[in-house]
C-alpha positions in Angstrom: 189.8 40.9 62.0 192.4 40.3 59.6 190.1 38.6 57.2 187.6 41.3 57.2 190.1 43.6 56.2 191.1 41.0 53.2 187.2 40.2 52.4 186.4 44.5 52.3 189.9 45.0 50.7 188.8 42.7 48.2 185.2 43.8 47.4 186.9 47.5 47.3 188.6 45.9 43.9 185.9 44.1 42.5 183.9 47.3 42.9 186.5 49.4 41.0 187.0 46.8 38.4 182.9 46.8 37.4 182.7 50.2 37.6 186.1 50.8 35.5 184.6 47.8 33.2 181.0 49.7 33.1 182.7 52.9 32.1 184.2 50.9 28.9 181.1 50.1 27.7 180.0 53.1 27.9 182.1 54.6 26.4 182.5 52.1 23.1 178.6 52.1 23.0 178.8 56.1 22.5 182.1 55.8 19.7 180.2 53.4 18.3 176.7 55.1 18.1 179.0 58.3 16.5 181.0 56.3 14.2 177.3 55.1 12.7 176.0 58.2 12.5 178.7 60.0 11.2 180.7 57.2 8.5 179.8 57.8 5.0 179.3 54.8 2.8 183.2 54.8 0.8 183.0 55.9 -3.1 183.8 52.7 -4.3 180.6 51.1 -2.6 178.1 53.8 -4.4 178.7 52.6 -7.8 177.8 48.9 -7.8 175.7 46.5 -5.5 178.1 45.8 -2.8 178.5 44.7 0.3 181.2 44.5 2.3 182.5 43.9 6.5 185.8 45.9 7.2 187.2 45.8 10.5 189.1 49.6 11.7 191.3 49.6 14.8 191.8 52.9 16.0 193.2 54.8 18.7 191.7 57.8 20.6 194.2 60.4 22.1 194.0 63.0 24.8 192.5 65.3 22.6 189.7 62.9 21.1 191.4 62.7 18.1 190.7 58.9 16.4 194.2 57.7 14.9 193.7 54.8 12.7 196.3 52.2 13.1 194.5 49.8 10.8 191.8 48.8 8.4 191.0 45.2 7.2 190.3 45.7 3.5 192.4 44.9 0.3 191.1 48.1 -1.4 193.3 50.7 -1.2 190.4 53.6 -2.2 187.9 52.2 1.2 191.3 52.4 3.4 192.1 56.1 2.1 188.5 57.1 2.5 187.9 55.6 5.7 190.9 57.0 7.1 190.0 60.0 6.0 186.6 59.8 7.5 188.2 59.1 11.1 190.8 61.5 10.9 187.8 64.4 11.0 186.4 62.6 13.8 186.5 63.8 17.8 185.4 61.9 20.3 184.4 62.5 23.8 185.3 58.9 25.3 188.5 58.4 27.2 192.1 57.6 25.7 192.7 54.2 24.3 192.5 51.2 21.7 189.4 50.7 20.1 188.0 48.5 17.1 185.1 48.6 15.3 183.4 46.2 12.3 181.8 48.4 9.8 179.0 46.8 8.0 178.7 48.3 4.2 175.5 47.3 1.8 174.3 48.9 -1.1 171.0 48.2 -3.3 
């Protein structure tokens, strides 16, 4: 009896940690489908043929509110503007760390 209890006890957290890992997902595919369709291609990028991969970490708070703790590019005019961009953002998903790779290519 006692290791029925264990075995159900067990599958009772294996449950909750697929469904908990489900829910992530779901929520970074939905931040991420916003973050495309709302990021604007920075200034600096219009001008010239460029491409460029920068790499945002970012947190979400209790209001939705992104807070950008960091942004992987040497220019300081794509940090501003991107950090711009993601303080107008809101976002439905739950609290927490997030990071992103932004893909940038002009013609």
């Amino acid at each position: 009896m006692k290791t029925l209890r264990i075995l159900t006890l067990a599958a009772a957290i294996l449950t909750t940690a697929v469904a908990a890992n489900a829910k992530e997902k779901s929520d970074s595919l939905d931040i991420s489908k916003q973050i495309q369709s709302t990021i604007q291609v920075p200034e600096k990028f219009l001008n010239d043929d460029a491409q460029s991969r920068v790499l945002v970490v970012f947190s979400i708070d209790e209001y939705g509110k992104a807070i950008v703790h960091e942004i992987g590019s040497n220019d300081e005019a794509v940090r501003n503007d991107l950090s711009a961009q993601f303080a107008e953002m809101s976002f439905n998903a739950a609290a927490g760390m997030y990071s992103i790779w932004l893909n940038f290519k002009t013609l």
